[in-house]
C-alpha positions in Angstrom: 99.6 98.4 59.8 96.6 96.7 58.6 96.6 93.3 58.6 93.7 91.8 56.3 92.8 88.2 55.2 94.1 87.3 51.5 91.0 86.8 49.2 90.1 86.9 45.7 87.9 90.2 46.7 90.9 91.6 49.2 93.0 91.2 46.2 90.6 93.3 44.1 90.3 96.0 46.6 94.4 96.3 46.8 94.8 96.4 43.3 92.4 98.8 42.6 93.8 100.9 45.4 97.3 100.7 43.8 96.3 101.2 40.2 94.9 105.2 42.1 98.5 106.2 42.2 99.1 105.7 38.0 100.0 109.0 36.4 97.2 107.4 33.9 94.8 108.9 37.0 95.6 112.4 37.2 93.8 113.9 33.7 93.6 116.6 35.5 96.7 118.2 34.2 97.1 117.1 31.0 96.0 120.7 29.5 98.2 122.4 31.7 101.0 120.0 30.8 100.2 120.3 26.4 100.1 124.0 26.5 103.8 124.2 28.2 104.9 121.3 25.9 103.3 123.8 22.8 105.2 126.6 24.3 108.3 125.6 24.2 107.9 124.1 20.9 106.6 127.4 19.5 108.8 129.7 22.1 111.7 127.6 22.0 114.5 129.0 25.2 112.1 132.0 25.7 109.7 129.7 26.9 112.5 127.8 29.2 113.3 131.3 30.6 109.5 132.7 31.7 108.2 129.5 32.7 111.8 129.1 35.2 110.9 132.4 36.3 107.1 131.2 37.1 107.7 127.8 39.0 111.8 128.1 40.2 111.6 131.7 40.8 115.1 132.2 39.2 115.9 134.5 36.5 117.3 131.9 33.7 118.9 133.1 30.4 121.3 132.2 27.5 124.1 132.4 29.8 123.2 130.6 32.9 121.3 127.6 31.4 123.9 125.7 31.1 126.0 124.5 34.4 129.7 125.7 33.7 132.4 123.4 34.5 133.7 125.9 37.1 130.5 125.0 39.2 130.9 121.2 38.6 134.8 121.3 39.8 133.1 123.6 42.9 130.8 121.0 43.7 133.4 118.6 44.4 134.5 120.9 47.1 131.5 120.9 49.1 130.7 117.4 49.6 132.4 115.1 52.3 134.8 113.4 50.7 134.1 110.3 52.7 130.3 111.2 50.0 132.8 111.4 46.9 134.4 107.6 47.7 131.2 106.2 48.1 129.7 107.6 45.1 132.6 106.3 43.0 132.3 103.0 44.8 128.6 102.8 43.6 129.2 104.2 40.0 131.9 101.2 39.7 129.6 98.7 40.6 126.5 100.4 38.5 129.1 100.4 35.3 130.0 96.4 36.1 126.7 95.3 35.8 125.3 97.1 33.3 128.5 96.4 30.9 127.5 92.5 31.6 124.8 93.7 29.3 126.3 94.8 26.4 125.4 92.7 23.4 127.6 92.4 19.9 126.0 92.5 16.4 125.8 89.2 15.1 126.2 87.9 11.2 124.7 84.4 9.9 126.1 83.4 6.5 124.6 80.4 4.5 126.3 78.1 1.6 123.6 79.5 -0.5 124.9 83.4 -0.8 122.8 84.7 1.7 123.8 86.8 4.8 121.5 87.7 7.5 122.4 89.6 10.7 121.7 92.1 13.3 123.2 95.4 13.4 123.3 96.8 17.5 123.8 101.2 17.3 124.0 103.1 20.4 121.7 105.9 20.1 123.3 109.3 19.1 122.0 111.4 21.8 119.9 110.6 25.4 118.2 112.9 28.0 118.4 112.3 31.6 115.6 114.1 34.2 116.8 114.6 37.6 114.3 115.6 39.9 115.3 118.8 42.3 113.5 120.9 45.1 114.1 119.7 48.5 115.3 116.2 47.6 118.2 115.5 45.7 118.5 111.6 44.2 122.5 111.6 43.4 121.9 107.9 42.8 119.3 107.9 40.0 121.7 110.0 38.2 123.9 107.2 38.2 121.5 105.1 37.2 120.6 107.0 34.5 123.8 108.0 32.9 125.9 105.0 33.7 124.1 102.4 31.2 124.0 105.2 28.6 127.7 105.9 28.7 128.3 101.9 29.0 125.9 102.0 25.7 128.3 104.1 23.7 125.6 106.8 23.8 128.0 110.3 22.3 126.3 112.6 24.3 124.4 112.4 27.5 122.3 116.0 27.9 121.0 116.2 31.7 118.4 118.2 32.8 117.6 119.6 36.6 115.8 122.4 38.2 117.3 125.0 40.0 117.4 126.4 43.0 116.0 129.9 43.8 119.5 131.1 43.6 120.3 129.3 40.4 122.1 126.5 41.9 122.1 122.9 41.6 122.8 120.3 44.4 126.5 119.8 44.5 126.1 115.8 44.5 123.8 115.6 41.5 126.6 117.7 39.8 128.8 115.4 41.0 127.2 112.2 40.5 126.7 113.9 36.8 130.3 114.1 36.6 131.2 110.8 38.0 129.1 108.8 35.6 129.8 111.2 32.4 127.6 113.0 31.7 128.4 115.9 28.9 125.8 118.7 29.6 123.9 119.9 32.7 121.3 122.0 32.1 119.4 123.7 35.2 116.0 123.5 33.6 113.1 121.5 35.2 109.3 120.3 34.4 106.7 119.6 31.7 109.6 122.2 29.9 112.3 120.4 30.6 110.8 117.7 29.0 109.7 119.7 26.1 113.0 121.0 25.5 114.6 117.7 25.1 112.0 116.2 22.8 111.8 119.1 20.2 115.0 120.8 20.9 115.9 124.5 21.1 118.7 126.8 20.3 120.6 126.0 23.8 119.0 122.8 24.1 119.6 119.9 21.9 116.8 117.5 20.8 117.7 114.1 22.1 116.8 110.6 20.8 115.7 109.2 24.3 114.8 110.5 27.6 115.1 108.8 30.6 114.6 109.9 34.5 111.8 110.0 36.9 109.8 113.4 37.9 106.6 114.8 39.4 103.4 114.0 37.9 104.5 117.3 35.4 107.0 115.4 33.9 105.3 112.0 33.8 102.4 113.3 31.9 105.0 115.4 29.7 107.1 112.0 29.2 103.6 110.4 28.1 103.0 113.0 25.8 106.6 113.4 23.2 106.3 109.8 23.5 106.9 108.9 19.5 108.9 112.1 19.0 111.6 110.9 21.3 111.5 107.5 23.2 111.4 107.2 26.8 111.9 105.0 29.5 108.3 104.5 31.1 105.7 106.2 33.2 106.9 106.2 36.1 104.5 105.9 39.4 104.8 106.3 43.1 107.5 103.6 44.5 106.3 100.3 46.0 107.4 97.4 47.8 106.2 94.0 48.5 108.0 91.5 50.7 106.9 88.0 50.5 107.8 86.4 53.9 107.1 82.9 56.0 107.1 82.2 59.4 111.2 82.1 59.1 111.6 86.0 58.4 113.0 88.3 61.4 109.9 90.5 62.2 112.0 93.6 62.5 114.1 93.3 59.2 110.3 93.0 57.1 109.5 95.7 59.4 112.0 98.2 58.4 112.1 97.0 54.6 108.4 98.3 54.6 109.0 101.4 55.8 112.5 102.1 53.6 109.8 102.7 51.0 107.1 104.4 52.8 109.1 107.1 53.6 109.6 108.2 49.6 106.3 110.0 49.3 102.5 109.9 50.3 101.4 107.7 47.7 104.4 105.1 48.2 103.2 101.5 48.8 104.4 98.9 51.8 102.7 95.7 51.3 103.9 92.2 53.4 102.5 89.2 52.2 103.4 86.4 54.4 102.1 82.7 55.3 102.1 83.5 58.8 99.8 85.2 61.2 101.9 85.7 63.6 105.0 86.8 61.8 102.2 89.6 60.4 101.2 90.9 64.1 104.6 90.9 64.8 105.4 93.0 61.7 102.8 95.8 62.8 104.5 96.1 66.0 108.2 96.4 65.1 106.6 99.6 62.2 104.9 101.0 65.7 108.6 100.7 67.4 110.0 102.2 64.1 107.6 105.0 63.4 108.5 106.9 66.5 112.5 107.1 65.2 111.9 107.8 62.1 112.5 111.9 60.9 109.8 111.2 57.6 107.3 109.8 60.2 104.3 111.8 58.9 104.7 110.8 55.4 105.3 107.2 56.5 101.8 106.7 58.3 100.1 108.7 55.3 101.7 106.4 52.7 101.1 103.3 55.3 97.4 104.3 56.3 96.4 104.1 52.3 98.7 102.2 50.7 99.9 100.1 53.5 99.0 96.5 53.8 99.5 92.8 55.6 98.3 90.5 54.0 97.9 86.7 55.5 97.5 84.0 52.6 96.2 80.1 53.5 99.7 79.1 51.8 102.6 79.8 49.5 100.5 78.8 46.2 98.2 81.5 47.2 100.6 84.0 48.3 102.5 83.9 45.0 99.4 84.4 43.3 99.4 87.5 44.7 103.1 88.6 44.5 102.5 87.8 40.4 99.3 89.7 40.3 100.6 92.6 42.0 103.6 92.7 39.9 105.5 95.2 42.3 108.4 97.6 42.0 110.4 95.6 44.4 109.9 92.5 45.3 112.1 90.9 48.8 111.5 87.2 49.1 111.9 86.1 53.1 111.1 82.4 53.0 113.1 79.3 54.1 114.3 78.7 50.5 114.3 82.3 48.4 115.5 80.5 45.5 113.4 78.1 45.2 110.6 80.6 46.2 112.3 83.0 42.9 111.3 80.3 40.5 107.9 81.0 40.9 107.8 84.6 40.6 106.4 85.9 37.1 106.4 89.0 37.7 108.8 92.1 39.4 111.0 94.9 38.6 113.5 93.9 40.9 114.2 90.7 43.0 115.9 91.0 46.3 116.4 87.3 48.2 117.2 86.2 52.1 117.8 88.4 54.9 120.6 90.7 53.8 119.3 91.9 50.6 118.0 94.5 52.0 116.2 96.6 48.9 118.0 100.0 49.5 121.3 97.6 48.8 119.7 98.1 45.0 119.0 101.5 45.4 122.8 102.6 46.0 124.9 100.2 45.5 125.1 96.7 44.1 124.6 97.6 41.0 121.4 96.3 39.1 119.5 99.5 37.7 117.0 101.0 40.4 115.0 102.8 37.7 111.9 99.8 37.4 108.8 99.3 36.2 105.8 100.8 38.8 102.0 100.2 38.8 102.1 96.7 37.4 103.8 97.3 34.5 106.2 94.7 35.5 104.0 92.8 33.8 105.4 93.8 30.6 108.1 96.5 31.3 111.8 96.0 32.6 114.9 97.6 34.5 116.6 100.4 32.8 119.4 98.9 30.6 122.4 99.4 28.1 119.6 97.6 26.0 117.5 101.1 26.6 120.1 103.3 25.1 120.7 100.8 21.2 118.6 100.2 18.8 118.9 97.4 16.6 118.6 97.1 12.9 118.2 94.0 11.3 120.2 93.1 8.0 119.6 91.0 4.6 121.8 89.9 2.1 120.7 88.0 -1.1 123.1 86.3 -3.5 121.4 85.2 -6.8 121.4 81.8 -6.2 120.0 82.7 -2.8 116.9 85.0 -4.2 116.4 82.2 -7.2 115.2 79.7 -4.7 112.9 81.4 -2.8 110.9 84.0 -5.8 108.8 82.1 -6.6 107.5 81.6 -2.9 107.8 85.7 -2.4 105.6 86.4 -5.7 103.1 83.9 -4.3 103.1 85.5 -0.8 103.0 89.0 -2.0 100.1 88.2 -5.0 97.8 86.4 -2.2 97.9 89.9 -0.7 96.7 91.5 -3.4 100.2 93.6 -3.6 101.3 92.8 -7.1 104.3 95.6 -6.8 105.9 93.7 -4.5 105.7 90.4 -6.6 107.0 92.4 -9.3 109.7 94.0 -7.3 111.4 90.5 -6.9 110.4 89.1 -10.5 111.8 91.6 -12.6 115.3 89.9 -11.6 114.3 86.8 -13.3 112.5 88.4 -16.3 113.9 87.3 -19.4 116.1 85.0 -18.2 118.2 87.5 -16.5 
């Protein structure tokens, strides 16, 4: 790996590199990507049918959209159970953590009459994307489902493309089914997408949709965006560790490259306080590369999105780490807690030696869907919080309203919105 010099203009340079990989970059396909959303919309299943013909080569129709519960129960079946155990183990510990988060509507009632609150409502109906093709992510379905259901969501729709043959991976089906999910339907891309923002005969509009994709499906996401909520835009994954002279060479080493491996345009950045921890580093990914079964799409991810970066000190390192906002953030340093109070800014935090980041992909339990591309800046894990909405609530006695007209009628007048003044003095007109 490359090993550069932390500056002000090195920075720069790896910033502007990373911000390359933002959906926000690739224009290119947002026609292609309105004119399937439009077709759908206008075409409704028909649309679902040709355009899974076009890009899945299978022949889809009204009666094999939707995964029967024969083919779930099958799936079961096929896996090692040794698979099935683990799975369950993870789902456990994904639905623990994520019920930590469940919040209660609240109610604050004064002397005076008046009662103000917040009212928390699951949302009636979410759709979850799961990515297909020649990698199946069993996980993110958890991830996905599993703060929905612990939400109080009704109904879960999820949405997968299909094999040539019309099947679906057996351990998406079965993750599907371990985390409770209500439909599976074996649809995929910019249509998938379109389906579950305006809905169609088989497919039913949803108030939410969550799930990563290719760049089809993150441009489609971007686009229903305000007919349907969704998570976020998700990029390419990314992972910074933030070492000091006290990190093993070879755990860094193999942290980098857990992430490297996901795609071409995944990032691998060290930032460490110590030169020689940083040549070390680029040996032990040498020693790695050559075991490694994804080592072509390691060195392409590594040789443009792959750096070492060697700061004067901590101060500036952090700097960095906050300005970088990554995905995944591992903190290697004599005192990782310490070092955590100083971090502004990360989708997830993994401290010391043995939080290893893949220990948050599968199994301890905080959500693995984050924020990409900086957006940790302003965006967070997938939560139960992603799956309510909250309405706040008002309640005036008399006496309540009487002390504070007066105050509203001025507000509302200095605005030039006498209807609203009006609204609130017709109670008092006449002595009423």
């Amino acid at each position: 790996m490359r090993i550069v010099r932390l500056t002000s203009q090195t920075r720069k340079s790896l910033l502007d590199d990373l911000l390359k990989r933002s959906p926000g970059h690739y224009t290119q396909y947002e026609e292609t990507v309105a004119h399937i959303l439009e077709q759908v919309r206008e075409r409704g299943d028909q649309a679902l049918f040709d355009y899974t013909r076009q890009f899945d080569k299978f022949d889809l129709n009204a009666e094999n959209i939707r995964v029967s519960r024969e083919e779930i129960d099958a799936s079961y079946e096929k896996l090692d159970p040794e698979l099935i155990r683990t799975m369950r183990h993870c789902a456990e510990n994904i639905r623990t953590f994520h019920q930590k988060q469940l919040r209660s509507s609240w109610f604050d009632a004064r002397e005076d009459g008046a009662i103000l609150g917040m009212k928390i409502t699951p949302m009636c109906r979410a759709g979850v994307y799961v990515p297909g093709g020649k990698a199946a992510y069993p996980s993110s379905v958890l991830m996905n489902v599993i703060p929905a259901k612990v939400a109080g969501v009704k109904e879960i729709v999820m949405v997968t493309p299909p094999g040539e043959d019309g099947s679906v991976n057996p351990a998406t089906l079965v993750a599907a089914d371990l985390a409770g999910a209500d439909a599976v339907y074996r649809v995929g891309g910019a249509q998938a997408i379109a389906a579950l923002a305006f809905g169609t005969d088989l497919v039913p509009k949803v108030d939410k949709i969550t799930g990563p994709g290719n760049i089809f499906v993150a441009l489609a996401k971007k686009a229903v965006y305000g007919y349907v909520g969704i998570d976020s835009i998700a990029g390419p994954s990314e992972i910074l560790v933030l070492a000091d002279e006290t990190a093993d060479p070879r755990y860094v080493a193999a942290d980098l490259l857990s992430q490297a491996e996901h795609d071409e345009l995944a990032s691998a950045i060290l930032i460490t306080t110590s030169r020689q921890l940083a040549e070390q580093v680029s040996q032990e990914v040498d020693q790695f590369l050559g075991q490694l079964s994804r080592r072509e799409i390691i060195q392409s991810s590594l040789d443009n999105y792959g750096y070492i970066l060697v700061a004067e000190d901590m101060e500036e390192a952090l700097e960095a780490v906050n300005e970088i906002a990554s995905e995944h953030l591992e903190i290697l340093t004599a005192d990782p807690f310490e070092t955590m109070a100083k971090v502004k800014n990360a989708g997830a935090i993994f401290l010391g030696p043995y939080a290893s980041e893949p220990l948050g992909d599968y199994f301890a339990g905080p959500n693995h869907i984050l924020p990409t591309n900086g957006t940790a800046r302003f965006f967070s894990p997938l939560s139960v919080d992603d799956f309510c909405k909250k309405s706040s609530v008002i309640f005036y006695s008399r006496e309540a309203l009487a002390k504070a007209h007066e105050e509203i009628e001025r507000f509302a007048e200095s605005e030039g919105l006498t209807a609203h003044a009006n609204s609130v003095r017709v109670r008092f007109e006449d002595g009423r």
